[in-house]
Steps between C-alpha positions, in 0.01 A plus 500: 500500500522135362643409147498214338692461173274306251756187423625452818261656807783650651439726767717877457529793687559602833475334813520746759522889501602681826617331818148421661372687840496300844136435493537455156716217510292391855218424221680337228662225791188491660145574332606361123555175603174477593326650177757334263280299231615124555533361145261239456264573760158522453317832448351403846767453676629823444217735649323500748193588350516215187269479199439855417633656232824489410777818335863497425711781449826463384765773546336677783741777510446678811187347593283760489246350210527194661434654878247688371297210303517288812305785710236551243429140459528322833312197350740466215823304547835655371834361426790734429835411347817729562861395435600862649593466832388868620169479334455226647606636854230826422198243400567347832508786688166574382346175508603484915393863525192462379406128568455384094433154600411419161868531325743245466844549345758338293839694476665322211484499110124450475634191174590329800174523696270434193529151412488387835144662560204289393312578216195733448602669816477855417165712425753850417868577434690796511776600289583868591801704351705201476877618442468575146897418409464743175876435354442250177719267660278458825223451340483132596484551861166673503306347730170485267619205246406177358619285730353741812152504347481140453549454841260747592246341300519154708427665811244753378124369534314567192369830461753648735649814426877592381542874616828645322552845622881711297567821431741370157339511221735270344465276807147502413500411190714234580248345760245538232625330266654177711165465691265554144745214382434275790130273438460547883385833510256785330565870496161645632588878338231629278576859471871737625326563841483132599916525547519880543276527853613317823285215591234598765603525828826561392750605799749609271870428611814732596690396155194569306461839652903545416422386162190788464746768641772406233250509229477133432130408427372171622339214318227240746463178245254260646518166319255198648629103516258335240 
């Protein structure tokens, strides 16, 4: 997952896990180079399929919410950020598995990628159970912060959605409160089951469903660009 601390938009955690498979690494070498986002490119230069709508989902984990968006809506496309080498690896695995021609990738801090995208460029984001660094003193490299959702907001079109997805309840709070703070975006809760029910169509993913076993209830905050 991607963290950015909210002074400095430094990136933190690991890199790579486990020494990656043959075909694993045949992938990374091979197929990311061609679905890396280009910063500063045009939306349409990245897809093949330009002017449709447009979702980003940063800290893809896995892949599996991502993989599974980009089958249910071929006419939408998707960018996915992922710093983590072997999710990265898995989400291509699946994308040349299953032909997902509608994903492009970037695998660095998504702070980088951001300001180099043009504006109004995104109709959805994704924030799902970012690392939630719950030690007091880590606090500042939580991923949802200031400087993070201002970002966000350049590149969101009006209207778009901000989909925030943790299992903290401290972390949640946290998001709360910086993106109430922020005159970008609205919180579109009017009762507990707006945040306590996935959104529809929800895949689920395999740390959420680690998260259920351990007890850990989830919170789904949707908050819309104004």
């Amino acid at each position: 997952m991607t963290a950015a601390s909210e002074g400095t938009g430094a990136f933190f955690g690991r890199r790579k896990g486990k020494r990656l498979r043959a075909g694993q690494d045949d992938l990374v070498q091979n197929l990311l180079p061609a679905l890396r986002v280009a910063p500063g490119a045009a939306l349409s230069e990245l897809f093949p399929a330009p002017g449709r709508e447009t979702w980003l989902e940063i800290g893809f984990g896995g892949g599996e919410h991502l993989a599974a968006q980009a089958r249910a809506h071929p006419d939408v496309n998707i960018i996915g950020c992922e710093p983590f080498l072997n999710g990265m690896a898995k989400m291509l695995a699946l994308i040349d598995g299953e032909g997902l021609t509608n994903v492009r990738l970037w695998d660095d801090d998504v702070t980088h990628l951001l300001p180099a995208l043009p504006e109004a460029a995104f109709d959805r984001v994704y924030i799902l159970y970012p690392d939630p660094w719950p030690k007091r003193r880590q606090r500042k490299r939580r991923l949802v912060s200031d400087e993070t959702l201002s970002l966000l907001a350049r590149v969101m079109r009006p209207g778009a959605q901000l989909r925030f997805a943790t299992d903290i309840d401290d972390y949640a709070g946290w998001g709360i409160a910086r993106i109430l703070r922020s005159p970008d975006f609205r919180w579109t809760a009017a009762r507990p089951d707006d945040w306590r029910r996935p959104w529809a169509g929800w895949p689920g993913t395999r740390y959420e469903a680690k998260a259920l076993r351990e007890g850990r209830v989830p919170s789904y905050l949707t908050f819309v660009r104004v």
